[in-house]
C-alpha positions as CSV (number, residue, x, y, z in Angstrom):
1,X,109.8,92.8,53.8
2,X,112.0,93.8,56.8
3,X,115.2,91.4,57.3
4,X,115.2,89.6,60.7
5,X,117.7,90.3,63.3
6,X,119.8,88.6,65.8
7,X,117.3,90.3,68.2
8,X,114.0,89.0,66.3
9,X,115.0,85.6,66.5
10,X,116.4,85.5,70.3
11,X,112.6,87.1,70.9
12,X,110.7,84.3,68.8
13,X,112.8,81.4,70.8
14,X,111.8,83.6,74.3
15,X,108.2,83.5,73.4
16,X,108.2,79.6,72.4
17,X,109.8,79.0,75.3
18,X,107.1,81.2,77.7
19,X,104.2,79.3,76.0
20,X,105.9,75.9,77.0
21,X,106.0,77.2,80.7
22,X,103.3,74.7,82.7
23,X,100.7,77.0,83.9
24,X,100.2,76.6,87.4
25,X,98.1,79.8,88.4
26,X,94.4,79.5,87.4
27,X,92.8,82.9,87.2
28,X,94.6,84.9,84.3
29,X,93.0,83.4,81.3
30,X,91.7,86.8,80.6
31,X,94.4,88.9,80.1
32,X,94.4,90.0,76.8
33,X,98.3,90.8,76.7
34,X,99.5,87.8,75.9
35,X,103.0,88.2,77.5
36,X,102.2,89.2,80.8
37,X,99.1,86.2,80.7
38,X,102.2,83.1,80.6
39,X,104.2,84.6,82.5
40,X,101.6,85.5,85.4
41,X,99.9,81.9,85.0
42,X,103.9,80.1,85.4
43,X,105.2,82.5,87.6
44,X,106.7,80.9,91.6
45,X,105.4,82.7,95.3
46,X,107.5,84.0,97.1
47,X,107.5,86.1,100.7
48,X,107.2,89.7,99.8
49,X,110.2,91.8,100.3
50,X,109.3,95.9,100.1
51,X,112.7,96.8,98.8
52,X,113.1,94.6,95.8
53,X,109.3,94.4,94.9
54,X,106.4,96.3,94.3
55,X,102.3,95.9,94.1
56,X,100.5,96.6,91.5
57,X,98.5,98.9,93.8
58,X,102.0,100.8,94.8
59,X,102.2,101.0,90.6
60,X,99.3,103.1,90.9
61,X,96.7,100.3,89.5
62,X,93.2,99.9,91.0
63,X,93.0,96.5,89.0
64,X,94.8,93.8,87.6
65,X,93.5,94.5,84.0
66,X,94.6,98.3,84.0
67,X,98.2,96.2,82.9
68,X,97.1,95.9,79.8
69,X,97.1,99.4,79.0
70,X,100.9,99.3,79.0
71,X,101.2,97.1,75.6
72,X,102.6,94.0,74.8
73,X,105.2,95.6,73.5
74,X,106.8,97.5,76.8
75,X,106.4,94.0,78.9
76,X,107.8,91.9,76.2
77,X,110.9,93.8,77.2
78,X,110.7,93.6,80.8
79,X,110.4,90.1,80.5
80,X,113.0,89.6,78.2
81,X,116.0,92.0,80.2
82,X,114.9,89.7,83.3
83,X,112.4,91.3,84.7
84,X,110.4,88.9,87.0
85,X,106.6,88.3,88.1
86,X,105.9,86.6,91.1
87,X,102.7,86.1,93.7
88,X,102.5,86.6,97.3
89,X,102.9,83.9,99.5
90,X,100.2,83.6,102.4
91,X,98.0,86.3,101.1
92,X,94.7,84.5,99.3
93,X,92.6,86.9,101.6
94,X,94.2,90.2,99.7
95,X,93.0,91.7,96.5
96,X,95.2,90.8,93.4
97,X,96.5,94.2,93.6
98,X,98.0,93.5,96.5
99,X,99.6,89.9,95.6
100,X,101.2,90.0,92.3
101,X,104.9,91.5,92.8
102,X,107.2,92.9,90.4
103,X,110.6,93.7,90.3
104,X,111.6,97.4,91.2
105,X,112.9,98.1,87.7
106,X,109.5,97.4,86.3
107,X,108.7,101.3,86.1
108,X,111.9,101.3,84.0
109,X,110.0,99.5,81.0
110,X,105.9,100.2,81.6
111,X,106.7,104.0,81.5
112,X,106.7,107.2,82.8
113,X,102.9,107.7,83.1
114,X,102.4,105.5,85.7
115,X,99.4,106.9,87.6
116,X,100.5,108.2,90.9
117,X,99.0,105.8,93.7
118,X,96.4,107.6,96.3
119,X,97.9,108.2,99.6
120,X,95.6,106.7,102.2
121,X,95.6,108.5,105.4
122,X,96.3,105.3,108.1
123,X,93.4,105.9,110.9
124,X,94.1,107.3,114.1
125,X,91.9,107.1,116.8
126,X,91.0,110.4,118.1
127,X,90.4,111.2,121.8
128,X,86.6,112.7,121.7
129,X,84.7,114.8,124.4
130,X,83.5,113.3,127.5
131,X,85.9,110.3,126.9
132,X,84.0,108.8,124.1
133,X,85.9,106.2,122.3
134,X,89.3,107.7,123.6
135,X,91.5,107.7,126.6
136,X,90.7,107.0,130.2
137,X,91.9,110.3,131.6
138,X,94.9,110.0,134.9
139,X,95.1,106.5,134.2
140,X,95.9,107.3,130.7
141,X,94.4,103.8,129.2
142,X,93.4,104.0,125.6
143,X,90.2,101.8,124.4
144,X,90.5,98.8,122.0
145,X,87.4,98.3,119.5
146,X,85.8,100.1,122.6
147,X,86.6,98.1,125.3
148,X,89.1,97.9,127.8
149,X,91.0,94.9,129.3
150,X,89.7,93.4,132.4
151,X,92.5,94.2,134.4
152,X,92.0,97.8,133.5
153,X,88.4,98.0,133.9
154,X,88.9,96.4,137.7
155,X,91.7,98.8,138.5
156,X,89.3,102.1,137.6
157,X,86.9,101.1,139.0
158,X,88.9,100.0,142.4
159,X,91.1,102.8,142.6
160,X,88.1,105.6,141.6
161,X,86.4,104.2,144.7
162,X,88.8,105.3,147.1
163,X,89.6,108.9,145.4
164,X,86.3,109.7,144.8
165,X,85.6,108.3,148.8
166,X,88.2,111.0,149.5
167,X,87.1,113.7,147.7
168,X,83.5,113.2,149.4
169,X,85.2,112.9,153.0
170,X,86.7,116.3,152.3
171,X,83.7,118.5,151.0
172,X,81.8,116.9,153.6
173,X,84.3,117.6,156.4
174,X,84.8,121.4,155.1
175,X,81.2,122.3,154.2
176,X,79.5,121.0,157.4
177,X,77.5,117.6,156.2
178,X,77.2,114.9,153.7
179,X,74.3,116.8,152.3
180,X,76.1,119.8,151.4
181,X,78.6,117.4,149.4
182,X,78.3,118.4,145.5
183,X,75.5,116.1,144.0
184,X,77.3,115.2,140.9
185,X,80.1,113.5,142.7
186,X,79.1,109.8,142.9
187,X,80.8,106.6,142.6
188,X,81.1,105.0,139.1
189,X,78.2,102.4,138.1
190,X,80.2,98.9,137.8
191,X,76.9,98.1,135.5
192,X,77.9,100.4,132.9
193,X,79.7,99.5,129.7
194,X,83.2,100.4,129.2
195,X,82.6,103.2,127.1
196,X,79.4,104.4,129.7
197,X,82.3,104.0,132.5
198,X,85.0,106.1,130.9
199,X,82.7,109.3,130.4
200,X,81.8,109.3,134.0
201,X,85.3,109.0,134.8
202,X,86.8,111.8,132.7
203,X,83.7,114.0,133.9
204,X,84.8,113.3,137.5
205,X,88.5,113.5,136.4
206,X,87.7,116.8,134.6
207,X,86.1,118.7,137.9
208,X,87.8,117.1,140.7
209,X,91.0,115.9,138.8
210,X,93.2,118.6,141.2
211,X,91.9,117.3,144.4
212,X,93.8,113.5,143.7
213,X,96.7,113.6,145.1
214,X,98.3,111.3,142.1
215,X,96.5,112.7,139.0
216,X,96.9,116.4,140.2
217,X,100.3,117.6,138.1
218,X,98.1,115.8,134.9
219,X,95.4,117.6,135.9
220,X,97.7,120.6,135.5
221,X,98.9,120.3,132.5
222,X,95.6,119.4,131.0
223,X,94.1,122.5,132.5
224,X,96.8,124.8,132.7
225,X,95.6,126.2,136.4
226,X,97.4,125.0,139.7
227,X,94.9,125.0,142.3
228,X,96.4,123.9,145.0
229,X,97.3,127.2,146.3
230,X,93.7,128.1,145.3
231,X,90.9,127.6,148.0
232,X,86.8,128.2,147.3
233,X,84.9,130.6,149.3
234,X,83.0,128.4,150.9
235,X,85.6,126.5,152.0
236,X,88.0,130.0,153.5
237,X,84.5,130.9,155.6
238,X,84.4,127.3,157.0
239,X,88.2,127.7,158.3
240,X,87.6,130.7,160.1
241,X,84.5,129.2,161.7
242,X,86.5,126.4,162.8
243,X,89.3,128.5,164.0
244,X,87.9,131.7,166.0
245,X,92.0,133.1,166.2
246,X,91.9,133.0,162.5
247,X,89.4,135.4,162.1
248,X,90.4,137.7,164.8
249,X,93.9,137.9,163.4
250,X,91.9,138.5,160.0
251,X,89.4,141.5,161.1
252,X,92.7,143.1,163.0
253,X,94.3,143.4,159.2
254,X,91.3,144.5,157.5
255,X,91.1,147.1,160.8
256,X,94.3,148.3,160.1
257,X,94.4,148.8,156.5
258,X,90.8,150.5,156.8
259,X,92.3,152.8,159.1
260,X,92.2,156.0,158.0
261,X,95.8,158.1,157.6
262,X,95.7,161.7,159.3
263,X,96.8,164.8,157.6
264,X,99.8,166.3,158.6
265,X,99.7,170.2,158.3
266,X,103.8,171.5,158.8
């Protein structure tokens, strides 16, 4: 038989003193290590402070029996050298993975083989085609849980009405009628939804984005393609119907550099 050490009987007065603890957290009657079962049933809440604590879950446990696997050896000595347990404050809606905090130097005494926790990717919400679920393009608002505030729902549709007006005033005024204006371009549905609303935005936005005077340079940068300095065909014909000197001054260039050069025999 072994002879008992200084160190056996500071341990045997430890754990007398841990089973005299009042428990005060219901819950942990099954934990088989019988350590880390006092300790977690006495143990004080406190506010949880990421640079002196860590989750179980940041341990790299899924659950709150996976401690066991660690022995009662290995938390006998955390406990022992000061090592601390304590549960979240204001946090009975989280898992117990997320609510029972240790101290840092816990990996110190459970081991090496901690299992690595899985990274989880935070989710970001991605802009989709036609303006699904993602940003309302010039105006650059973003949707929350697929709507948008009131205010900015009013202002699109306000402020659509009077560029899109515009843009209609123009084609009409250039190609000769309100009939000849391109069908597609129509004033937004106030009936629609907010996500209905934002596609028929960013389709108008997409074709006709250049021809706003305050969404132009974003259209530009979107697109890549100034076309301001850009005119349709339609539209250069229509000018030099309108303006008879125009196309005179025209057919006298085309004249000229039609005009064949004579040969010069020396």
């Amino acid at each position: 038989m072994s002879k008992k050490t200084i160190f056996d009987v500071f341990e045997k007065q430890l754990d007398e003193k841990r089973k005299k603890k009042k428990i005060k957290n219901v819950g942990f009657e099954k934990i088989r290590i019988a350590t880390l079962r006092y300790e977690l049933g006495s143990c004080s809440k406190i506010i949880h402070n990421r640079r002196k604590h860590n989750t179980i879950r940041e341990l790299g446990f899924n659950k709150l029996h996976e401690l066991c696997n660690k022995g009662e050896k290995r938390w006998k000595e955390y406990f022992n050298n000061g090592g601390k347990v304590y549960i979240k404050t204001r946090s009975t809606n989280e898992s117990m993975c997320d609510r029972i905090l240790f101290d840092k130097k816990v990996k110190k005494y459970i081991g090496d083989n901690i299992p690595l926790p899985t990274k989880v990717k935070p989710v970001t919400k991605k802009n989709k085609k036609n303006g699904k679920f993602g940003k309302v393009k010039g105006f650059d608002y973003y949707l929350r849980s697929e709507k948008l505030f009131p205010k900015q729902r009013k202002t699109l549709l306000t402020n659509s009405e009077d560029y899109i007006g515009n843009i209609i005033h123009e084609q009409s005024k250039l190609r000769g009628g309100i009939d000849k204006v391109d069908k597609d371009l129509v004033h937004l549905d106030s009936g629609f939804d907010d996500l209905e609303l934002i596609e028929q935005w960013n389709n108008i936005f997409d074709k006709y984005g250049f021809a706003i005077p305050e969404f132009h340079d974003k259209w530009v940068r979107m697109f890549g393609t100034n076309t301001r300095s850009k005119k349709n065909k339609n539209d250069i014909e229509k000018d030099e119907f309108n303006n008879p000197e125009l196309a005179k001054i025209k057919s006298s260039i085309s004249s000229i550099l039609n005009k064949k050069t004579p040969n010069i025999k020396f």
